[in-house]
N, C-alpha and C positions, 0 to 999 in steps of 0.2 A: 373409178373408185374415188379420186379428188374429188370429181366432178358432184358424187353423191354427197359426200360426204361437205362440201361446201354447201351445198344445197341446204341439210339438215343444221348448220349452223349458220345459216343464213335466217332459215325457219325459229330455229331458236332464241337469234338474240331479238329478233320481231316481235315475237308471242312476249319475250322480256320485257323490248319498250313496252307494248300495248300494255302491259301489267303494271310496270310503273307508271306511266301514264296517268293509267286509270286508277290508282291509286293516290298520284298526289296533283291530279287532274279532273277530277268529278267533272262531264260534263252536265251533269242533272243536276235539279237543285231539289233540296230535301228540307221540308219547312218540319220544325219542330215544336209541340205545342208546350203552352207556357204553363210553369211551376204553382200552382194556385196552392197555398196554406187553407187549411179546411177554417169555413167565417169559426169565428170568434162566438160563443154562446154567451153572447147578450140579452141574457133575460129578465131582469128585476124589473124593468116595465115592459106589460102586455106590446104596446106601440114600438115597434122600430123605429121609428124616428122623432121620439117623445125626448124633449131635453130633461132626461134623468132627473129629479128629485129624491137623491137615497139615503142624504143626512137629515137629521135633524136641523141641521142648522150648515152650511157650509164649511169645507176646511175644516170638520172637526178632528181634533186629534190629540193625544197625548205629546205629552212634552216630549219623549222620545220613542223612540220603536222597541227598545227594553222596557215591557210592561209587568210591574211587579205584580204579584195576586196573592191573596189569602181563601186558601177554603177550609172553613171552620169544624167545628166542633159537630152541630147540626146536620150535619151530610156526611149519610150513609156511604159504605165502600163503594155500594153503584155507583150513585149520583159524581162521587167525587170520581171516578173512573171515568164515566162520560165527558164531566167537566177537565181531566188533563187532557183525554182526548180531542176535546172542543179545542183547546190553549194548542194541543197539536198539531191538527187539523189549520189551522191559520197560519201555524209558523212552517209547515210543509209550503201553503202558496203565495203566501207573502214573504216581506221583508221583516215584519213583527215577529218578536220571541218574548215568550212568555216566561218569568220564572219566579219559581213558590220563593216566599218570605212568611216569617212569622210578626213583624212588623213594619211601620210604611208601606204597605201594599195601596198600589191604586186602582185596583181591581179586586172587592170581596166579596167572596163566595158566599152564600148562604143557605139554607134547605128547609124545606119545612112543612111535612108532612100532612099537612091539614089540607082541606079542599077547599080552594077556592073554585068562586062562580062569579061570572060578568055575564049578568042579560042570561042568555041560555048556551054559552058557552063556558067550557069545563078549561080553567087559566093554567097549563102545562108549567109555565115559569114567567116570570118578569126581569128587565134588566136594561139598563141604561144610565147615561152619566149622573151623578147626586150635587157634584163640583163642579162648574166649568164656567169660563168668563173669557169673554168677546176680548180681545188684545190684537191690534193693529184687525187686520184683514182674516185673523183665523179664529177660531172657538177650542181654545181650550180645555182640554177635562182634565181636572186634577184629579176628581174621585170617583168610581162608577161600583155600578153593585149590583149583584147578579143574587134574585132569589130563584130556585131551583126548586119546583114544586114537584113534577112528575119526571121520574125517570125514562130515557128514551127506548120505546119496544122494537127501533129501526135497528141497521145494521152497523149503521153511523150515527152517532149521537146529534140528532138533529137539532131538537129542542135545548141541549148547550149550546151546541154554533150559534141558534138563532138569538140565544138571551145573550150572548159575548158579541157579537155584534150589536147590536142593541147597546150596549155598554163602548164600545166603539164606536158612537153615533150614530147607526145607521137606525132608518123607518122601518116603517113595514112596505111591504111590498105588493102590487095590484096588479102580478102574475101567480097565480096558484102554483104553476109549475118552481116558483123561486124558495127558495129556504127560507127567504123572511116576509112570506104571506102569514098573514096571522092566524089560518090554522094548518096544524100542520101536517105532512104524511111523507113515508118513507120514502118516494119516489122525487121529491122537491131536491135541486140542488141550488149549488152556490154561483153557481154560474164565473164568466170571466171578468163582467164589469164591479164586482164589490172586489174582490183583491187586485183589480187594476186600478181602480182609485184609492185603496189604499195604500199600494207603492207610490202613487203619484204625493198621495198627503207626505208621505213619513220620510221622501226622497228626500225631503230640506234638512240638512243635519242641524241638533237643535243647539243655538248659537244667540247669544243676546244682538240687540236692536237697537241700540242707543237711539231718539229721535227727539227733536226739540219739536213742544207741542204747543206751547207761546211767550213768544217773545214781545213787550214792551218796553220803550223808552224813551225819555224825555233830557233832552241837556238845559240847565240854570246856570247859565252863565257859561263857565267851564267845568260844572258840576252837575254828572250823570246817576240817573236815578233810572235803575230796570229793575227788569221783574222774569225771570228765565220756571220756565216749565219743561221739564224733561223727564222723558218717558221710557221705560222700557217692553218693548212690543216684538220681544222676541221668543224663543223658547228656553232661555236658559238665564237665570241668576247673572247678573256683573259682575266681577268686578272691582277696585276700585280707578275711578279714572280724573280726566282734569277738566275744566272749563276756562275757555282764554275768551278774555275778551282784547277786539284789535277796535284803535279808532284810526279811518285812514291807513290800513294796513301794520300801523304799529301795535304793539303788547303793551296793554295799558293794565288787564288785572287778570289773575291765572290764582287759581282756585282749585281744590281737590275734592273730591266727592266720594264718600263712601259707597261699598256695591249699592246696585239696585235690582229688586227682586224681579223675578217676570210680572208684569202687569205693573208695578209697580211707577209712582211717579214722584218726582219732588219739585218740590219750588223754591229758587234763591233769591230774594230779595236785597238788593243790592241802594243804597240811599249815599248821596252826596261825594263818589267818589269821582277824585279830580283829576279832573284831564288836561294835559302839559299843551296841547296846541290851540292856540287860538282860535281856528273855527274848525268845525270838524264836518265831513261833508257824507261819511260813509260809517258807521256800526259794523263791525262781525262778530261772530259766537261762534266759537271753536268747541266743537268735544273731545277731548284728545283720550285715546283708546286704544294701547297698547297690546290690545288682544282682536280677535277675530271676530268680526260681526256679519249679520244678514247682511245687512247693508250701510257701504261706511259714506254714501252717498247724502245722506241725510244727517250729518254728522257736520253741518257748517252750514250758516243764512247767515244774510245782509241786510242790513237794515238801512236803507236809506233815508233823508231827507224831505221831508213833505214840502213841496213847493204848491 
């Protein structure tokens, strides 16, 4: 009776290892296939591997990603219905939010019932920037304007989207399957690369740029005669800040300056002011700038000596 019963708990704790074992001992090995994210629908150009052309102009963008709008008078219930939902529709896949004003709006709506014809095509709506100006490396739109001719018979307001981007910078597009091919039909979408590039544009929080755009100067004797060009090449108003001038690393003149508007630039002219050292071997030009900038890197040059 020991003898069985030994046995069976012999048998037992055996069958035990073999299970733990096998449990925190795999002898086999188990290959797992890998997690692939379904691609990306990349379609504004026919070419896969075409280097995208989908602005106007590159970097176009509004000063900020709160875009103010006005839809007028002109525009029927539909129309204006399509166009919130247009304004909708963008701020679901982007970073942009759109919201109604009665005035300053930089986006206006407008409607208007008459028929237009280009060539032998029936013009559904037009819309693109009216305002906009080249500052440092981006293209600015201060104003854009969206006329809305035909109302949309899709399920989604296509022909809004298509005029509001348009008004956002964007081209036309040379895939029929894209939203902003120039005619249109309810099966076109918007694909992932127009609001991927538009969180990349609107990513830069908008910030002034203070940058010195020319510096000249001449020493008479121990009396300095310059001429300071300074710019602002950011997205946002200044402002007010200082200008130091060092000779030699000394503070020799420190000067205030009222804001300065985006794009905006001034010139300070400076004549016969005198400098305490004997020879002077080195120039600098300080912006001093109490607030937060793109970049506070370009905010100081040196001017040296022509030998």
């Amino acid at each position: 009776m020991n003898y069985k019963f030994f046995l069976s708990l012999t048998f037992i704790i055996f069958v035990g290892f073999l299970l733990i074992f096998y449990w925190f001992f795999p002898l086999n090995t188990i290959e797992f296939g890998e997690f692939n994210i379904s691609p990306k629908n990349y379609n504004f150009s026919e070419g896969v591997n075409d280097n995208l052309k989908m602005q106007f102009y590159p970097n176009m963008r509004y000063q900020d990603k709160d875009i103010l709008y006005n839809i007028d008078s002109s525009c029927n219930l539909q129309k204006k219905n399509d166009m919130v939902r247009a304004f909708e529709t963008l701020s679901n896949i982007t970073i942009l939010k759109f919201y109604p004003t009665e005035i300053d709006e930089e986006i206006m709506v407008t409607c208007d019932e008459k028929t237009k014809i280009e060539g032998e095509l029936f013009v559904a709506g037009e819309g693109g920037p009216t305002n906009a100006s080249k500052i440092g490396e981006k293209y600015i739109i201060f104003k854009g304007k969206i006329l809305l001719i035909k109302k949309s018979e899709c399920e989604r307001p296509n022909i809004a989207i298509h005029e509001l981007l348009h008004a956002l910078g964007f081209d036309h597009s040379s895939n029929k399957n894209n939203i902003m091919y120039n005619i249109t039909k309810c099966s076109q979408t918007i694909g992932d690369d127009i609001p991927k590039l538009i969180n990349e544009i609107y990513s830069e929080q908008p910030l002034p740029d203070l940058s010195f755009e020319n510096v000249s100067a001449t020493i008479k004797g121990r009396y300095l005669n310059t001429e300071i060009i300074i710019r602002n090449i950011g997205l946002k108003d200044s402002p007010k800040f200082k200008i130091i001038i060092y000779t030699d690393g000394k503070d020799i003149k420190e000067f205030e300056i009222d804001s300065l508007n985006i794009g905006y630039g001034t010139t300070i002219s400076i004549q016969n002011l005198f400098i305490s050292q004997i020879s002077t071997e080195k120039l600098e030009y300080e912006i001093k700038a109490d607030f937060q900038e793109f970049d506070k890197e370009n905010n100081r040059i040196a001017l040296e000596i022509k030998k």
